[in-house]
One Martini backbone bead per residue (centre of mass of N, CA, C, O) as a GRO file, in nm:
protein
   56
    1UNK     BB    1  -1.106   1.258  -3.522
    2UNK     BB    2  -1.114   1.170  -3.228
    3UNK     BB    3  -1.281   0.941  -3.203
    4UNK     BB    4  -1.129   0.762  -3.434
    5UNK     BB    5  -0.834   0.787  -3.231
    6UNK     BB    6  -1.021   0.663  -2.972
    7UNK     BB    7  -1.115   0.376  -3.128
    8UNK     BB    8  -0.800   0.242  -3.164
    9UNK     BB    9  -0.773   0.210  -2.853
   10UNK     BB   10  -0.654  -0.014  -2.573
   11UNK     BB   11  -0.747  -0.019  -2.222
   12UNK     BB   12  -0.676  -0.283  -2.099
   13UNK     BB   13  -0.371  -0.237  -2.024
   14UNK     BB   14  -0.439  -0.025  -1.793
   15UNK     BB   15  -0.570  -0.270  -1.567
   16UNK     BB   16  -0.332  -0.463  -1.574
   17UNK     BB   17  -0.148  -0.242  -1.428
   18UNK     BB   18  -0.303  -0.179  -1.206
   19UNK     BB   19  -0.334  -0.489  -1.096
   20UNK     BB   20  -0.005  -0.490  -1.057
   21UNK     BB   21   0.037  -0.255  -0.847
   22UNK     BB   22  -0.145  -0.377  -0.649
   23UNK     BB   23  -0.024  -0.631  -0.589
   24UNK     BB   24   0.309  -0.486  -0.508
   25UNK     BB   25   0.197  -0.318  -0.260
   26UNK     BB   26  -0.001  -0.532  -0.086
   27UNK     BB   27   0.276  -0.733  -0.057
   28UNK     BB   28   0.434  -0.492   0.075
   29UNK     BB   29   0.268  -0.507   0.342
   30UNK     BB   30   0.237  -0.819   0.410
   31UNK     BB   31   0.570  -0.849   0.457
   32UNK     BB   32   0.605  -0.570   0.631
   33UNK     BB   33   0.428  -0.720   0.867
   34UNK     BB   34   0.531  -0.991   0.924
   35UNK     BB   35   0.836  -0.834   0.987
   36UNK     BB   36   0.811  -0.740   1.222
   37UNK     BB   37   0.880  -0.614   1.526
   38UNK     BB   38   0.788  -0.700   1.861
   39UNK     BB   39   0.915  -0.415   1.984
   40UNK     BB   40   0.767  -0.241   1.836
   41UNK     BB   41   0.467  -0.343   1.822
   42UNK     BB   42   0.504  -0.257   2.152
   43UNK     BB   43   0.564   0.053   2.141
   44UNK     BB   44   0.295   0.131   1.998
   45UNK     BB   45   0.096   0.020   2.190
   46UNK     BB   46   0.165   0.210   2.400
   47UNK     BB   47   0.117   0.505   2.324
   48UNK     BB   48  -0.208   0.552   2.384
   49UNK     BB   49  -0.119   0.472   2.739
   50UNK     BB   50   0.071   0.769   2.792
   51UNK     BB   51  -0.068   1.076   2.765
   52UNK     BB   52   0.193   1.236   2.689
   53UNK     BB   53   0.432   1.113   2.750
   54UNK     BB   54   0.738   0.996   2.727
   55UNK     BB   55   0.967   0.728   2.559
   56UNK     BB   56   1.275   0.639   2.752
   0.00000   0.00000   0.00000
């Protein structure tokens, strides 16, 4: 009965929804990172540099 009732389920429709959130995770990726600011994108790459200090 279990069998019966899903072969005619159709699965298509779950990889378009998958394909759909994917891309617009992904755009908000990349619009978020086009639109950073300088100073922050500046603040950032000095952690790295700071060694344990903080930054005032």
């Amino acid at each position: 009965m279990i069998k019966q009732l899903t072969s005619f389920l159709n699965y298509a429709i779950f990889a378009e929804i998958a394909l759909v959130i994917f891309a617009a995770v992904f755009l908000t990726v990349v619009i978020r990172t086009l639109l950073i600011r300088d100073d922050i994108t500046n603040e950032q790459a000095k952690i790295v540099l700071q060694d344990g200090q903080e930054n005032n």
